[in-house]
C-alpha positions in Angstrom: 0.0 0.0 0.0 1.7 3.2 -0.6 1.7 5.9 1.7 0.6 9.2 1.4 1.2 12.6 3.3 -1.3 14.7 3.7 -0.1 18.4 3.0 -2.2 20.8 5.2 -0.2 23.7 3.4 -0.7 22.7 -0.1 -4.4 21.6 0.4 -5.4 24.7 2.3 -3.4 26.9 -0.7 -5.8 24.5 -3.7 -9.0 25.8 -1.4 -7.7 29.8 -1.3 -7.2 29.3 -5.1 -10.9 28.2 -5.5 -12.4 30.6 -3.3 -10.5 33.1 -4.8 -11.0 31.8 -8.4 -15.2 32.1 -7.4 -14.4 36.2 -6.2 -16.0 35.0 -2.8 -14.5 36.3 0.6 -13.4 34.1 3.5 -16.8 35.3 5.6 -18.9 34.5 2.6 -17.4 31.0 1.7 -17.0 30.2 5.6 -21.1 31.1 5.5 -21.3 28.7 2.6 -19.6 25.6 4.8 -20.8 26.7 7.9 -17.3 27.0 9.8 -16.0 30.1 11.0 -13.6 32.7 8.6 -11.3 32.2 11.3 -11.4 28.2 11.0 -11.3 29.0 6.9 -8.4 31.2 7.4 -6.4 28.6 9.5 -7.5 25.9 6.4 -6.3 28.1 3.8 -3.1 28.6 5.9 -1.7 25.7 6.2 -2.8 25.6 10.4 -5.5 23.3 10.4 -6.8 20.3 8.3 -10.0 20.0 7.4 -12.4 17.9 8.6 -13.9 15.4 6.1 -17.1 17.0 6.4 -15.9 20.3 5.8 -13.7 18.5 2.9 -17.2 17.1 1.5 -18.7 20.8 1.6 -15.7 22.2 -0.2 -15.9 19.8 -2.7 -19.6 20.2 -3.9 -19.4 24.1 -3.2 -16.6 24.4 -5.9 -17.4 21.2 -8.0 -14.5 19.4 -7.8 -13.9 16.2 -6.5 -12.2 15.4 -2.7 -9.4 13.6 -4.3 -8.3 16.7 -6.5 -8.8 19.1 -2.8 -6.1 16.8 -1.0 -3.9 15.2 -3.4 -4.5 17.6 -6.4 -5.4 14.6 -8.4 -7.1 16.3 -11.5 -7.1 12.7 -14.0 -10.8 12.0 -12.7 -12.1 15.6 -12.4 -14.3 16.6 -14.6 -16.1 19.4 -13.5 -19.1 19.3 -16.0 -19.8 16.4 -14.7 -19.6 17.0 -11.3 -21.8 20.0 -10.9 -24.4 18.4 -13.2 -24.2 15.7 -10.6 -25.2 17.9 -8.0 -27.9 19.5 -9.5 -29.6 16.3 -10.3 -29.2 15.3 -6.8 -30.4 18.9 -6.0 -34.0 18.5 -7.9 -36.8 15.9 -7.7 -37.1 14.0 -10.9 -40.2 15.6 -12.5 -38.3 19.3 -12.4 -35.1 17.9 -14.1 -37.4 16.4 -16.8 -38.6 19.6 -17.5 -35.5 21.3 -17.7 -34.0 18.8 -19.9 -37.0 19.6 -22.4 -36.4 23.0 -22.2 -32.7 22.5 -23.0 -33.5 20.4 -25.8 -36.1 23.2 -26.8 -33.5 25.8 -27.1 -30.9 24.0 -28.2 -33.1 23.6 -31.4 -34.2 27.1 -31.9 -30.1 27.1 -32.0 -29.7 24.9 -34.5 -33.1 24.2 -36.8 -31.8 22.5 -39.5 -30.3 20.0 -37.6 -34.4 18.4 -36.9 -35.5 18.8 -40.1 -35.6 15.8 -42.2 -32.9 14.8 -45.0 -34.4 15.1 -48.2 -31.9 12.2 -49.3 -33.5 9.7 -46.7 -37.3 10.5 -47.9 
């Protein structure tokens, strides 16, 4: 099994850049997790390591995955897919129906010609 350190430094510096990289403050993102700026500031520092439930909140707030926030492993992130995996878990079934329809609606006012029939295949 290899062994891995845990970097509070570097992981605390990967959540500053994504805070930073969504313009929110320390209060405001430490609102988001519900933790205290000061606890954030001591994260983002290097001080303290995160609990896995803050870890967990971090994660789905900035749509990446846990493994990327401590061991900046970035081969499985996709972030696409990880924030349309959070708003399907976000919404009942019936309201994600609908707004796949209306994505497929507007995504053909886009691009008419593409649902009109072939003349070749008639």
């Amino acid at each position: 099994m290899a062994d891995f350190l845990l970097k509070p430094d570097v992981v605390g510096a990967r959540i500053r850049a994504l805070r930073k990289k969504q313009g929110k403050t320390q209060a405001y993102f430490a609102d988001l997790l519900y933790i205290s700026p000061s606890y954030l500031a001591l994260i983002e520092s290097g001080k303290r390591v995160p609990t896995l439930e803050v870890l967990v909140q971090i994660a789905m707030n900035c749509d990446v995955t846990i493994d990327y926030l401590v061991f900046g492993d970035q081969s499985n992130l996709d972030a696409e897919q990880i924030m349309f995996n959070r708003l399907r878990n976000s919404y009942p079934p019936n309201q994600i129906h609908h707004a796949l329809q209306l994505a497929e609606y507007y995504l053909e006012l886009e691009n008419p010609e593409s649902t009109q029939p072939n003349d070749k295949t008639l």
